[in-house]
N, C-alpha and C positions, 0 to 999 in steps of 0.2 A: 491477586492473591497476596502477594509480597511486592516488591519495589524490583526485586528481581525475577520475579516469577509474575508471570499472567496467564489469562483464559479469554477466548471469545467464541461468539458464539451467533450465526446470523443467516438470514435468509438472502437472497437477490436473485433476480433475475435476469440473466446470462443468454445469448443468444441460441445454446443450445436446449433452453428448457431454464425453469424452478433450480435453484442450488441450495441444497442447507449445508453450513458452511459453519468450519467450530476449527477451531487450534489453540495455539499457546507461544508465548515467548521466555525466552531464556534469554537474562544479563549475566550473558560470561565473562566481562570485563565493566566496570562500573565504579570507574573513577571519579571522585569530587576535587583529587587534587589537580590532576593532568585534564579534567575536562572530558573525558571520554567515555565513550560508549559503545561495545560490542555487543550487538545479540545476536542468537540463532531463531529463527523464526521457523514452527512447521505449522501449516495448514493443510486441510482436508476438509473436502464436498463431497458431498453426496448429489450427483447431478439427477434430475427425475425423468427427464425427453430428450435422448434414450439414457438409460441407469446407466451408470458407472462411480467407479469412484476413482477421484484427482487426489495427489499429494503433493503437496508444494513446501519444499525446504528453500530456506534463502537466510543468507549469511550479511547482516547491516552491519557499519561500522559510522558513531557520530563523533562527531567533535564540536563545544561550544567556545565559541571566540570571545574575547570580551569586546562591548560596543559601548560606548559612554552613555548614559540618560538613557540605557534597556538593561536587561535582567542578562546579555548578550545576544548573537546569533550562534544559532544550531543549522550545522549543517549534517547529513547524511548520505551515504550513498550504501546502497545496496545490491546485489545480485543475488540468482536463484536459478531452479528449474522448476516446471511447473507437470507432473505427470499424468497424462491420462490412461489411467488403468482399465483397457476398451479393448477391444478385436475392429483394428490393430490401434496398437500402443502407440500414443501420441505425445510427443514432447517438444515443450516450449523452453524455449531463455527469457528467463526476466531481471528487468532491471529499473536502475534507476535513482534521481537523488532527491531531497527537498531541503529549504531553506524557508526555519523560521523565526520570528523574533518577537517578545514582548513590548510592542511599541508605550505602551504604558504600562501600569501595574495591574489593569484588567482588558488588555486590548491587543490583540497580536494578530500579525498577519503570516501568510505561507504562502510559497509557491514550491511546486513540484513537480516532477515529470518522473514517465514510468515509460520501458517499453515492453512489446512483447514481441516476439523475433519465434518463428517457427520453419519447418521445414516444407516447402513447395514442391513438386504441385498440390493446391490443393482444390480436388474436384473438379468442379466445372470451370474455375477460373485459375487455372494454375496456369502460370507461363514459367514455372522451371526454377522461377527467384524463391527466395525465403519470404512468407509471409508475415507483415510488419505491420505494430500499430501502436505508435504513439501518444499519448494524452500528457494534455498540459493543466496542470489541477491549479485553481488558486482562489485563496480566501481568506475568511479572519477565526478567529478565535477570543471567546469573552470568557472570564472568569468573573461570577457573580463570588459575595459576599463570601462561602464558602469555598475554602480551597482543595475540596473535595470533588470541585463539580468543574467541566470544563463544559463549554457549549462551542461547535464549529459551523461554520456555513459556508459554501463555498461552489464552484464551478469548473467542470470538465469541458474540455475543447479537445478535438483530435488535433496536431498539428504534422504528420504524417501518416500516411500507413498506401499500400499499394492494393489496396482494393476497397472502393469506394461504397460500395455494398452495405458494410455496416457503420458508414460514417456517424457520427452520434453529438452530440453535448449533452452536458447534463448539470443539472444544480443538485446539493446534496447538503445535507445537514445530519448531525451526530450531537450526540451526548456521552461526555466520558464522566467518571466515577470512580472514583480511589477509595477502595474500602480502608488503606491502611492511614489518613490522612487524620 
């Protein structure tokens, strides 16, 4: 919408069923002198097997370094809670950072890690610990002709989590778009 303001808006497929899945971010701090970046982030799904609905606020803080011969590195790190509003009410901790950098003037790469930490037992396979599960993301990023359009590619690895159940990878690709550009 603005440089400080956005919208999203998306579907995926979750191990508990279909998500339709929409929020927003807010730049509460959005400096070009100091380099910095505050936002609040809330999202919210609608999950469909079984209905509910999640709300997830999380609070990012970035900062760009300068690196000689790139546009700099960007680093972030994040936290949040992640709510499930269900009989009974379920809540997760998330987190997590990434680091990325314009290795040329249309070519950048990222790596990132998220976790999700929740409370145990759960179900059938609860042994009393906090249920944990790590992904380690990483890829590139292209900027064609237009600086309006970004294009990402990239891939999911778990590299912990304590129940092996829904162990995963995954490759993924996006398209961003800046109307105000």
């Amino acid at each position: 919408i603005t440089r400080e303001l956005s919208a999203h808006a998306g579907l995926r497929r979750r191990y508990t069923g279909w998500n339709i899945e929409f929020g927003g971010k807010w730049a509460m701090v959005k400096s070009a002198r100091t380099r910095t970046l505050v936002t609040l982030l809330l999202d919210a799904r609608v999950n469909t097997e079984p209905a509910y609905l999640g709300l997830r606020p999380v609070l990012a803080a970035g900062q760009r370094f300068l690196v000689p011969n790139t546009k700099g590195l960007d680093l972030q790190v994040q936290a949040g809670v992640d709510y499930e509003i269900r009989d009974p009410m379920r809540t997760f901790f998330i987190g997590g950072f990434n680091l990325f950098v314009w290795a040329t003037e249309n070519v950048g790469a990222f790596v990132e890690t998220n976790f999700t930490l929740k409370p145990g037992p759960e179900g059938s396979y609860g042994n009393g610990k906090p249920f944990a599960f790590n992904l380690l993301t990483f890829g590139m990023r292209f900027k064609p002709q237009s600086e309006s359009t970004h294009i990402a590619v990239g891939a999911n690895v778990p590299y912990f989590n304590n129940f092996w159940g829904w162990h995963y990878g995954a490759v993924q690709a996006d398209v961003l778009y800046y109307l105000d550009e």
